[in-house]
Phi, psi and omega in degrees: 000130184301164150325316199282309166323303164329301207285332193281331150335279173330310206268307189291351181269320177307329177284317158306326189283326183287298214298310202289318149305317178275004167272330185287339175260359175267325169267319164295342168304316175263329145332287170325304171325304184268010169256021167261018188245126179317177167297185139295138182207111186319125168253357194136197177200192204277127176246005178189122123258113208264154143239148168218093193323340197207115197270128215116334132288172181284220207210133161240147162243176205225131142311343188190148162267160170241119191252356201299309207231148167324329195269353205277335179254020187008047210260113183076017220231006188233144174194129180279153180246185177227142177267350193284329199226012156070015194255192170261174227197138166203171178303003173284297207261358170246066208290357173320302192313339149339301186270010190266121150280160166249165203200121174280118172233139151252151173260124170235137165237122206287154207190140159274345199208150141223169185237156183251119187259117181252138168257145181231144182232185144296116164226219202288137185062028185059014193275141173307091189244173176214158182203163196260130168286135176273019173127165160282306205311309156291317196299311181300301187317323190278310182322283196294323144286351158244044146049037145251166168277351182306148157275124190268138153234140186249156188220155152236130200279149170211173183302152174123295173295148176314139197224130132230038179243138145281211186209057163251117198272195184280169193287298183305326188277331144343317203284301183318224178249350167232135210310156176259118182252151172222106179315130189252057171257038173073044151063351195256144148241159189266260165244028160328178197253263220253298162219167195308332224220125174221137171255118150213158164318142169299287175330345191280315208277331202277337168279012219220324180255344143320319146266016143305127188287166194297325171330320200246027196259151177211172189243209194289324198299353172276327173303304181060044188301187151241350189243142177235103197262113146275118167149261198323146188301182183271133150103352179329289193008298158319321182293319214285151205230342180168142185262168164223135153247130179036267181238002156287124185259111175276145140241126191269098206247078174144123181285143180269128174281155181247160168183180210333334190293344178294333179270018166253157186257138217267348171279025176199330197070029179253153153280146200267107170324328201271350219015052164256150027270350191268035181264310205275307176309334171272354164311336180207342180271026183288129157303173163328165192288276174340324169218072172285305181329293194294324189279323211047256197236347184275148198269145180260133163215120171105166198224135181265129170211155166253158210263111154259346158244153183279184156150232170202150199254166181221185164274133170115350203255150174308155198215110174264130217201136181242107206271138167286129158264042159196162181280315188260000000 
């Protein structure tokens, strides 16, 4: 055997060994993680669940959810676009938008044959998505009332369409107390900010108005969770390393970051000059320095989770939680 063979031999065993160590310290690693999370422990139960079909728009709320499949919960599954700049349009640059309640109706025209028109924009991190347009008709009505000249398209998601966005959390966030979950909701989300699923305490909102002058209290709809917990003390969130409701398994990978859409108010659409409630909230909720990186200065309230066993949940059911010993 040549020299040049031994060596590149070497290099392929030396090369096999690492890779065969860093997955083994890499699953212990994680291993280790998820054995930092308690039994289960009754923390209280669900006192509100809201969707909100078109994002950005208002909230319906619901006696019960389907959490088995993305499309059974239609959370987000509707989103306006601009067709001039491909990117999407929310209450950041409309705050109006906000005060538009929803209402789903189809319309069938028996046909031999339709075609379906999918648009593909940008939604976060530039990433690429497609969604089925729903027409000129919505399309004017939204131009015309939020008083541009951009050509509106409103889309809809359905299983299937092209993605490239997921449920993962960062690498860096690996470095903390919680574990990189890739959320088993058909590896996809529709149109969230993060993921399909944001929990926060009753109690989170009720200290949060506790320091707020009276002028300036807001309830959960400034928030826009989808799940709403009565019981556990304010900011419990932090803690939870994963929920369980009835036969639904949460895995809680990811703190919710806030920014402007908390000051506008969703019964006016006006945004609060004053930026309250989020002038108080970067007053005590910032993370830590260490994942400044990932956060920068927004302050977090609620927990992002993805769904690992399905079923269905109801208002009222008990909410079990397996706690991190530490939040960050």
């Amino acid at each position: 055997m040549s020299k040049q063979w031994i060596v590149l031999a070497s290099a392929f065993v030396v090369g096999t060994i690492g890779t065969l160590i860093a997955a083994f310290m890499f699953d212990r690693h994680r291993k280790k993680l998820f054995n930092m999370l308690t039994d289960y422990v009754l923390i209280g139960h669900v006192s509100g669940l809201t969707i909100y079909p078109v994002k950005s728009m208002k909230g319906v709320c619901f006696f019960e959810s389907v959490t088995n499949k993305l499309k059974e919960m239609q959370d987000r599954h509707f989103l306006v676009i601009s067709e001039n700049t491909g990117k999407f349009l929310t209450s950041r640059q409309y705050p109006k938008l906000i005060t538009v309640s929803t209402e789903v109706c189809v319309r069938f025209q028996l046909c031999r044959k339709f075609e379906l028109n999918i648009r593909f924009f940008r939604l976060f991190e530039k990433l690429k998505q497609e969604g089925l347009d729903c027409g000129d008709e919505i399309g004017e009505f939204l131009r015309q009332f939020l008083d541009t000249t951009d050509k509106i398209r409103l889309l809809y998601y359905i299983n299937n369409l092209y993605s490239e966005r997921d449920v993962v959390s960062e690498e860096d966030w690996l470095l903390g107390s919680v574990p990189k979950i890739r959320a088993p909701v058909s590896h996809f989300t529709a149109y969230p900010d993060e993921s399909p699923y944001l929990a926060i305490c009753d109690s989170s909102i009720d200290d949060l108005n506790s320091r707020l002058p009276p002028e300036d209290k807001v309830d959960m709809r400034w928030f826009r969770p989808v799940i709403h917990i009565q019981g556990p003390k304010p900011y419990d969130e932090d803690m939870w390393g994963e929920l369980k409701i009835r036969d639904v398994t949460f895995a809680c990978y990811k703190p919710c970051t806030r920014c402007v859409v908390t000051t506008i108010d969703p019964d006016t659409g006006i945004r609060r000059r004053n930026n309250q409630p989020l002038k108080v909230l970067k007053e005590y909720r910032k993370v830590p320095e260490k994942l400044h990186k990932i956060y920068g200065d927004s302050p977090v309230l609620g927990v992002f989770m993805g769904v690992m066993d399905k079923g269905t949940i109801h208002v009222g059911d008990p909410v079990f939680a397996r706690y991190k010993n530490h939040a960050y």
